[in-house]
C-alpha positions as semicolon CSV with decimal commas, in nm:
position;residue;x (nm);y (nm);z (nm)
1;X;-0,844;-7,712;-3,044
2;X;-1,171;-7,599;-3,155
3;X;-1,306;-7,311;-2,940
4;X;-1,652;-7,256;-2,909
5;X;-1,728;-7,151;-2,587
6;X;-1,720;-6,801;-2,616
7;X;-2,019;-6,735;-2,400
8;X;-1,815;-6,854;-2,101
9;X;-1,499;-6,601;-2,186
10;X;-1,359;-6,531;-2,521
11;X;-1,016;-6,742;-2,530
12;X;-0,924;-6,544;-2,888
13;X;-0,833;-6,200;-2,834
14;X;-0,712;-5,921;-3,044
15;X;-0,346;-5,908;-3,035
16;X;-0,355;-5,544;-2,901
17;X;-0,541;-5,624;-2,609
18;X;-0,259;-5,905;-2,540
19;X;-0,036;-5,619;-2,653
20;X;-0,178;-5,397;-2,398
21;X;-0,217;-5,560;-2,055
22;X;0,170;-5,668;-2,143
23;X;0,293;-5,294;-2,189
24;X;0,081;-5,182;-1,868
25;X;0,216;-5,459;-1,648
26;X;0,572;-5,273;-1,737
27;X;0,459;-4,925;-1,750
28;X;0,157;-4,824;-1,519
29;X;0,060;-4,749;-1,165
30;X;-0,209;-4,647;-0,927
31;X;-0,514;-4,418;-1,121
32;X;-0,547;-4,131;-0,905
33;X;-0,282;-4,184;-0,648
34;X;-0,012;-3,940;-0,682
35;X;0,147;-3,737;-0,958
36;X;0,380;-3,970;-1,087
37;X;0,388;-4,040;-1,465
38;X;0,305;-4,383;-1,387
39;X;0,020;-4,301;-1,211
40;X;-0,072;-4,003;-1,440
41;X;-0,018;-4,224;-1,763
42;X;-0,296;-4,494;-1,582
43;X;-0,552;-4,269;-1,513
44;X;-0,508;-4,123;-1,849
45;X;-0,574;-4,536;-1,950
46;X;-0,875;-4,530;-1,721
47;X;-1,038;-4,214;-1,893
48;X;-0,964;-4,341;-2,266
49;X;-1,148;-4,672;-2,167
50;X;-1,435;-4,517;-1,988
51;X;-1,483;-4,242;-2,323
52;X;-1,449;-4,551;-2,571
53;X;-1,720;-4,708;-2,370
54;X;-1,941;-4,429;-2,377
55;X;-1,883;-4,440;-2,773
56;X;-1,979;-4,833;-2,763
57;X;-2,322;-4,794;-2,579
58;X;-2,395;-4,409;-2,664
59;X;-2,371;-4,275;-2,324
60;X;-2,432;-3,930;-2,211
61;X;-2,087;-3,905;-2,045
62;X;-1,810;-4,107;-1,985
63;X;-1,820;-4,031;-1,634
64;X;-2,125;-4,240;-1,654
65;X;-1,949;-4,535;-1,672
66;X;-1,804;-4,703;-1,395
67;X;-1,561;-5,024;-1,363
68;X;-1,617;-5,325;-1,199
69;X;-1,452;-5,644;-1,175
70;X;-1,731;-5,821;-1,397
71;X;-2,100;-5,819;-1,452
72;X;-2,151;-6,009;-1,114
73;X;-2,064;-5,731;-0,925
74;X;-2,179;-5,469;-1,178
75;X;-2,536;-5,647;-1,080
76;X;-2,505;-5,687;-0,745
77;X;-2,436;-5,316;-0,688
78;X;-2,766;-5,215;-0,875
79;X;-2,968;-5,428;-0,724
80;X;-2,864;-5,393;-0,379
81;X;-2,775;-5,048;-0,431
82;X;-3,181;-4,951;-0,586
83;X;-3,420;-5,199;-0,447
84;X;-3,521;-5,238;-0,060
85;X;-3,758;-5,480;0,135
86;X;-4,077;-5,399;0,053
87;X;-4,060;-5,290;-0,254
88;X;-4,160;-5,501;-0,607
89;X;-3,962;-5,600;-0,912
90;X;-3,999;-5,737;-1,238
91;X;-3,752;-5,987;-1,419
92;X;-3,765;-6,301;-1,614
93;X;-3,711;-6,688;-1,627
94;X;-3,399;-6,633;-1,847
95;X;-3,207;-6,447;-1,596
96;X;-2,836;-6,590;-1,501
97;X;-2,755;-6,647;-1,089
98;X;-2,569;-6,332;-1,119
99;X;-2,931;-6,122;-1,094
100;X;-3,170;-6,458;-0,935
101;X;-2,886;-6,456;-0,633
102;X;-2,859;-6,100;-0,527
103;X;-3,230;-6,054;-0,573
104;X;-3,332;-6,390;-0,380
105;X;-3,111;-6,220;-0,091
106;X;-3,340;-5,939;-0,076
107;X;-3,639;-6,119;-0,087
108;X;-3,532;-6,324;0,229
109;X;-3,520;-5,969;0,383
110;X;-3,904;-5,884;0,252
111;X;-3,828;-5,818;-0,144
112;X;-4,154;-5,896;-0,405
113;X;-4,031;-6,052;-0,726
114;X;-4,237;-6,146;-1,039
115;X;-4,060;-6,401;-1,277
116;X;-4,225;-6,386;-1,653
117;X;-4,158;-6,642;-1,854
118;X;-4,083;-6,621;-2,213
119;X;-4,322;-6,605;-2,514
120;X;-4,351;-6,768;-2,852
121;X;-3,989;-6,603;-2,929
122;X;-3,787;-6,688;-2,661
123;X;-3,781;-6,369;-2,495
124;X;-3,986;-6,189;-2,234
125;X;-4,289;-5,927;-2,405
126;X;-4,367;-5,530;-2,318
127;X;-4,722;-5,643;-2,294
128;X;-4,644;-5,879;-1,997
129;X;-4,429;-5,709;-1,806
130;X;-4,732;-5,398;-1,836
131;X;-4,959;-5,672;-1,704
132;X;-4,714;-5,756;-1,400
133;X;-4,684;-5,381;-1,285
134;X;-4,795;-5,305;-0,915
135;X;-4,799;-4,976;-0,742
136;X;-4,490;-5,066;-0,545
137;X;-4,331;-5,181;-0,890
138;X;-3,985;-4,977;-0,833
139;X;-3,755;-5,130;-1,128
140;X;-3,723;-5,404;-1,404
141;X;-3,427;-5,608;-1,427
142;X;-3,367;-5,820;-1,754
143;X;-3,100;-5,995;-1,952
144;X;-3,009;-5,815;-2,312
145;X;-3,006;-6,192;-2,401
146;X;-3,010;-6,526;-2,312
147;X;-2,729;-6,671;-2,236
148;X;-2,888;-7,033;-2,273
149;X;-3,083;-6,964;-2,617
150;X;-2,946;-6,659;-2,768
151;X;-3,256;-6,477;-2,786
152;X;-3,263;-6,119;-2,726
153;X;-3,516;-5,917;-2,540
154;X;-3,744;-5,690;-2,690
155;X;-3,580;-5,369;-2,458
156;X;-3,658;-5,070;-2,687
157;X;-4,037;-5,183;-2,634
158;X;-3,998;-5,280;-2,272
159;X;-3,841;-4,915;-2,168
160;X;-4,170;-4,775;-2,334
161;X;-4,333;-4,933;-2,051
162;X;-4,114;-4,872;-1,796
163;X;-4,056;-4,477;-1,883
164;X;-4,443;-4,453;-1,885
165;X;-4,462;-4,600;-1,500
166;X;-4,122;-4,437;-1,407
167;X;-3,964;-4,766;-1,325
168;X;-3,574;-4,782;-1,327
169;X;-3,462;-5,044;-1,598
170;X;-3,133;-5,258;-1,523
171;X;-3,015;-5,409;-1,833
172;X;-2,754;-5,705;-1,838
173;X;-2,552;-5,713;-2,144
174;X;-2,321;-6,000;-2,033
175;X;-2,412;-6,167;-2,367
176;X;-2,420;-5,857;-2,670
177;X;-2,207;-5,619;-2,505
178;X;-1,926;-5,601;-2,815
179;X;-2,173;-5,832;-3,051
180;X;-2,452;-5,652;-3,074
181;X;-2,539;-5,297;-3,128
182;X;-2,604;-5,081;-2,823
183;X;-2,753;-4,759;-2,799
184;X;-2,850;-4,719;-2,381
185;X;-3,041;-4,360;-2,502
186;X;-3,254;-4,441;-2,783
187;X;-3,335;-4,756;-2,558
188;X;-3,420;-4,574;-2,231
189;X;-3,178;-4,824;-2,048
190;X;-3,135;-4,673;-1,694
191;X;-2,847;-4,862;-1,561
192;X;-2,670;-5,116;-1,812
193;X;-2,436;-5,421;-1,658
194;X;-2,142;-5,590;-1,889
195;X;-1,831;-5,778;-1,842
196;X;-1,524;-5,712;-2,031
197;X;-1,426;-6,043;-2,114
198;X;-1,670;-6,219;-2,334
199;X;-1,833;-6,056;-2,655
200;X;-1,585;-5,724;-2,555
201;X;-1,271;-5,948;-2,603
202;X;-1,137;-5,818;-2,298
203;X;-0,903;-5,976;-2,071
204;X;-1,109;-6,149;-1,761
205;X;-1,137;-5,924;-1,405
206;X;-1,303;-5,604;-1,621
207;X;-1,648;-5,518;-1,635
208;X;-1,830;-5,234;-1,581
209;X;-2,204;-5,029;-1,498
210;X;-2,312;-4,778;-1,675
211;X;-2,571;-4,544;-1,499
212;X;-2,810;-4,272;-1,669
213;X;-2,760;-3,898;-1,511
214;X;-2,995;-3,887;-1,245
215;X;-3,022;-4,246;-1,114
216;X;-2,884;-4,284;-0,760
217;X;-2,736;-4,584;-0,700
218;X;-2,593;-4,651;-0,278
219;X;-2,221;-4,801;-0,304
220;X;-2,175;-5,165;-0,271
221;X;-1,841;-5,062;-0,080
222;X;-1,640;-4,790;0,024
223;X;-1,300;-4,705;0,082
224;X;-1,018;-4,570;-0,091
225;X;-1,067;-4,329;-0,424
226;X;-0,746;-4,124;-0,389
227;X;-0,988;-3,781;-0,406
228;X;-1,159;-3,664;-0,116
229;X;-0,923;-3,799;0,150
230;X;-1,071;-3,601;0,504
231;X;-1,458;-3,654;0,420
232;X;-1,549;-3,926;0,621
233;X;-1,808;-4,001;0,350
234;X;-1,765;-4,192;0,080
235;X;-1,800;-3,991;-0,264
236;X;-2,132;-3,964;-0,417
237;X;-2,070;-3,894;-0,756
238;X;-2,032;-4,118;-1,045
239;X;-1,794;-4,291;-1,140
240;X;-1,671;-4,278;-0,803
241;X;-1,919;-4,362;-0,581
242;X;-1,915;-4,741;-0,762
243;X;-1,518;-4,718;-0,762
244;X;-1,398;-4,819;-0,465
245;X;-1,050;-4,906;-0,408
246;X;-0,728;-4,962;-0,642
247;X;-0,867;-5,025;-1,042
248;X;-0,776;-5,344;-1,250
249;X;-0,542;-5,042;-1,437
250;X;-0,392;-5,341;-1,638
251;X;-0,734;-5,503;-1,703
252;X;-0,874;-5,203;-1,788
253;X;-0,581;-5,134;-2,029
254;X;-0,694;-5,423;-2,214
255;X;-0,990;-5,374;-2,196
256;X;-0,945;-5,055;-2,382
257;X;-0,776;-5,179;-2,680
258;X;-1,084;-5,417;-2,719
259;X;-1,278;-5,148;-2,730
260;X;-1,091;-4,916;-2,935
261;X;-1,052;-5,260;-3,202
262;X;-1,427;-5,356;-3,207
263;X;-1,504;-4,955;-3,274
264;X;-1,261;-5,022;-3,570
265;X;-1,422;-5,292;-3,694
266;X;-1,759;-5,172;-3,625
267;X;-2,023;-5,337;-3,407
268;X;-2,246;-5,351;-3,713
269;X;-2,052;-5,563;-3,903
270;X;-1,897;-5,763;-3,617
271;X;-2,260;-5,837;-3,518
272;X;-2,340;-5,954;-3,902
273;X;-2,065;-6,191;-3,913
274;X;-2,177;-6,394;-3,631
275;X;-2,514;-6,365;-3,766
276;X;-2,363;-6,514;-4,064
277;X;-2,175;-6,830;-3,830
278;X;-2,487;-6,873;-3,609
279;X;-2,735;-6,946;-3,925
280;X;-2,493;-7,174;-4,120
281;X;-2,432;-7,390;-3,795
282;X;-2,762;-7,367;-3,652
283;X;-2,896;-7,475;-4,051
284;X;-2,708;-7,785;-4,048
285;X;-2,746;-7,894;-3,715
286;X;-3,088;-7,864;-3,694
287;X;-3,201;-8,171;-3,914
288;X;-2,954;-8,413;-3,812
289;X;-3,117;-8,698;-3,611
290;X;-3,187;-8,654;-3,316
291;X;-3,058;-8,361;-3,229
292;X;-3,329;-8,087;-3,029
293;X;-3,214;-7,698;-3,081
294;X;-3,338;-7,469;-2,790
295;X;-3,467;-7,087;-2,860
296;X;-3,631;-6,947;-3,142
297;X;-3,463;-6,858;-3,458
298;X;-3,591;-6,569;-3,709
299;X;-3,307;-6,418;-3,902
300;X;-3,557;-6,079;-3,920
301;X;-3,501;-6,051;-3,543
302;X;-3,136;-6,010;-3,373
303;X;-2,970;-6,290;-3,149
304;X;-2,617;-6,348;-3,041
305;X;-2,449;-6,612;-3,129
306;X;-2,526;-6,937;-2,907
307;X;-2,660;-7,250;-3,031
308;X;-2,769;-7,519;-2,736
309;X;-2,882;-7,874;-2,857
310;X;-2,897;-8,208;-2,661
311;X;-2,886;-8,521;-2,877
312;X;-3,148;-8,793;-2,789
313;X;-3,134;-8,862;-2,448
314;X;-2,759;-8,791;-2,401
315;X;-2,684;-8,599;-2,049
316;X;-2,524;-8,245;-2,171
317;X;-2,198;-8,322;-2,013
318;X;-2,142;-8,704;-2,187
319;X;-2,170;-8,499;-2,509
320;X;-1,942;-8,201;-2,416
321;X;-1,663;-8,472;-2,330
322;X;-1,697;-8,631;-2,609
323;X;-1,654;-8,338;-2,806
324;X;-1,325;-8,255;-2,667
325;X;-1,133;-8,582;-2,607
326;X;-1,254;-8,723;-2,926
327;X;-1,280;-8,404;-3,154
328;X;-1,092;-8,168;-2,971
329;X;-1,402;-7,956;-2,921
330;X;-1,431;-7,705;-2,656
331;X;-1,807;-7,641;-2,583
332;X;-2,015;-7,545;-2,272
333;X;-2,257;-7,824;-2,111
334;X;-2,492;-7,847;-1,819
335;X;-2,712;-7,567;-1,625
336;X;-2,514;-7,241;-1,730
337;X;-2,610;-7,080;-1,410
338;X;-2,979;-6,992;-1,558
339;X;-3,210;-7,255;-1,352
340;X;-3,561;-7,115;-1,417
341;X;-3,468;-7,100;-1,765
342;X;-3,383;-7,456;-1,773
343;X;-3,721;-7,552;-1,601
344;X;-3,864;-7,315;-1,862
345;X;-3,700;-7,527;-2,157
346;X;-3,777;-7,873;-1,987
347;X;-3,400;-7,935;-1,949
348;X;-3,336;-7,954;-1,605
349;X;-3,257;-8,314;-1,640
350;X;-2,975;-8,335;-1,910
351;X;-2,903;-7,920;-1,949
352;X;-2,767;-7,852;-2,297
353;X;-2,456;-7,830;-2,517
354;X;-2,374;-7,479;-2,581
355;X;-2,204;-7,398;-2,896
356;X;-2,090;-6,982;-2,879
357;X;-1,926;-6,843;-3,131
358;X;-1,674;-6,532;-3,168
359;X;-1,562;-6,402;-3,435
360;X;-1,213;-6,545;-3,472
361;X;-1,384;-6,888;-3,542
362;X;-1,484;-6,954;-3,932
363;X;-1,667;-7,192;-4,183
364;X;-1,420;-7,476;-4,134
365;X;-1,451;-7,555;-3,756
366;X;-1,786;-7,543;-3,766
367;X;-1,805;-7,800;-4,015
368;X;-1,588;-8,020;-3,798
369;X;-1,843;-7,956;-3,540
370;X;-2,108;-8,039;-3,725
371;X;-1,933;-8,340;-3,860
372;X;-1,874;-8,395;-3,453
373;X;-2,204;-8,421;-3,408
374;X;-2,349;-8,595;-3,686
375;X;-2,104;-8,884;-3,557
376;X;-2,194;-8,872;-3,212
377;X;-2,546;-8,881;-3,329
378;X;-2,511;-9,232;-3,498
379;X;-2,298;-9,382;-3,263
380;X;-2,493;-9,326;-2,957
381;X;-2,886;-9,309;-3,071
């Protein structure tokens, strides 16, 4: 099989991470509960993930970094953990149901939203989210990139804006986390989102939330931390305060060896080889017949690696199942969970074939996809 539905969850991973989550499911215990070397030897895990982290995305402390069990809940907890009714915030038309969800919760309750749209690039602009500021503006919450398009948000320019009107921004990195470079203190990121099992190479059931010094997020839930035990209270300080309850230790174990391998290899280049797949897909696929290509393409500005096309008429999911039972194509079709980016793009009707690449895939499958779709092309238009 042919693999290109990375965006969804990576399927190739590094051996080490398979490597890893095989050696903890022998060897480790409960992080923080108890002295034993089992437990000692997972919170020792924990900390080496969390520091390798804070290496990936340049934060101030590891102990800024907090794990989740994906970007879902990494969202949730800054949204309902910053914003109340009453209050106004900013976002955008490409935003996944992971952020449109949680905030459409809150605005049953008496939350403001503004939606942007996107400009002439795809992506959302510093000017118009300036324009949409009000004085009960409290935060900004916007995908690091589209996970329909590719297209990556302008954030350097955007936290300019949002450190001038002291507005907290929540960045969701579902889609460049591990692809892209990430620096969450050049940027002025306040609170960054990510999932461990898509451009991180993780295993799936990881994520995490990373949270500047100073930003005060409430706990989605409380419980257990194995510190603490007779304060009725749950813990305030990070990571803590977002940790509730027993750790995916043998997730997170994985997850670590990702990490430590994409360090090795360097983001840089990692994020120059899919560069490198996106543009010689995306430049063959473009001109054959019929086929429409979604999101704007510059190879002066950064993107991840998605490519989503319809051909003719076809619905989205008639091409995807062509692709695998007569090419043995994997691929992603239909809405993506992104709906006001799909009335954005006009392609509510039909969604769109998502093509996502990782690094593991090469030259050779995506000529067979090409060849795929060339064929599909003149048999069905």
């Amino acid at each position: 099989m042919i693999y290109l539905d990375n965006g969804a969850t990576t399927l190739k991973k590094p051996d080490v991470v398979i490597e890893a989550v095989t050696d903890a499911l022998t060897h480790l215990g409960n992080a923080g509960r108890g002295a034993t070397d089992e437990s000692l030897e997972t919170s020792r895990v924990v900390f080496q993930c969390r520091y390798n982290l804070a290496q990936l995305i340049n934060a101030e402390s590891a102990n800024q970094i907090a794990f989740t069990l994906n970007a879902t809940e990494s969202l949730n907890a800054a949204i309902f953990g910053l914003f109340e009714p009453g209050d106004h915030v900013i976002t955008s038309v490409m935003e996944h149901n992971s952020v449109l969800r949680p905030l459409q919760e809150l605005i049953d309750l008496g939350l403001e939203v503004t939606y942007l749209d996107v400009n002439d690039q795809a992506c959302v602009s510093s000017k118009d989210i300036e324009e949409a500021i009000q004085p009960h503006t409290k935060g900004v919450i916007l995908t690091h990139a589209s996970n329909l398009t590719g297209n990556m948000n302008p954030i350097d320019d955007i936290a300019k804006v949002t450190q001038a009107h002291q507005l907290t921004l929540i960045v969701d990195a579902s889609q460049s986390i591990g692809e892209h470079p990430i620096d969450v203190q050049q940027s002025g990121i306040d609170v960054l989102c990510f999932t461990g099992h898509k451009g991180l190479m993780g295993p799936q059931g990881t994520g995490g939330i990373y949270v500047r010094q100073g930003i005060d997020i409430k706990p989605l839930k409380v419980g257990g931390t194995g510190t603490q035990t007779f304060d009725a209270h749950h813990p305030r300080q990070m990571p803590t305060v977002l940790e509730a309850g027993t750790l995916n230790g043998h997730g997170i174990a994985g997850l670590n060896a990702a990490v430590e391998y994409i360090l090795e290899e360097s983001v840089e280049d990692i994020s120059a080889l899919l560069t490198d797949l996106t543009y010689y897909f995306y430049d063959r696929v473009k001109v054959i017949a019929g086929v429409k290509v979604y999101g704007h393409f510059d190879k002066d500005i950064p993107r991840t690696p998605i490519i989503s096309i319809n051909i003719g008429n076809l619905d989205s999911s008639e091409v995807a199942n062509i692709l695998s039972e007569d090419y043995n194509i994997a691929v992603r079709a239909g809405g993506h969970c992104a709906p006001k980016m799909h009335q954005s793009l006009g392609t509510e009707k039909h969604g769109v074939v998502r093509f996502s690449l990782s690094i593991f895939n090469n030259k050779e499958e995506l000529d067979a996809a090409i060849h795929a779709v060339e064929e599909i092309s003149e048999k069905y238009l």
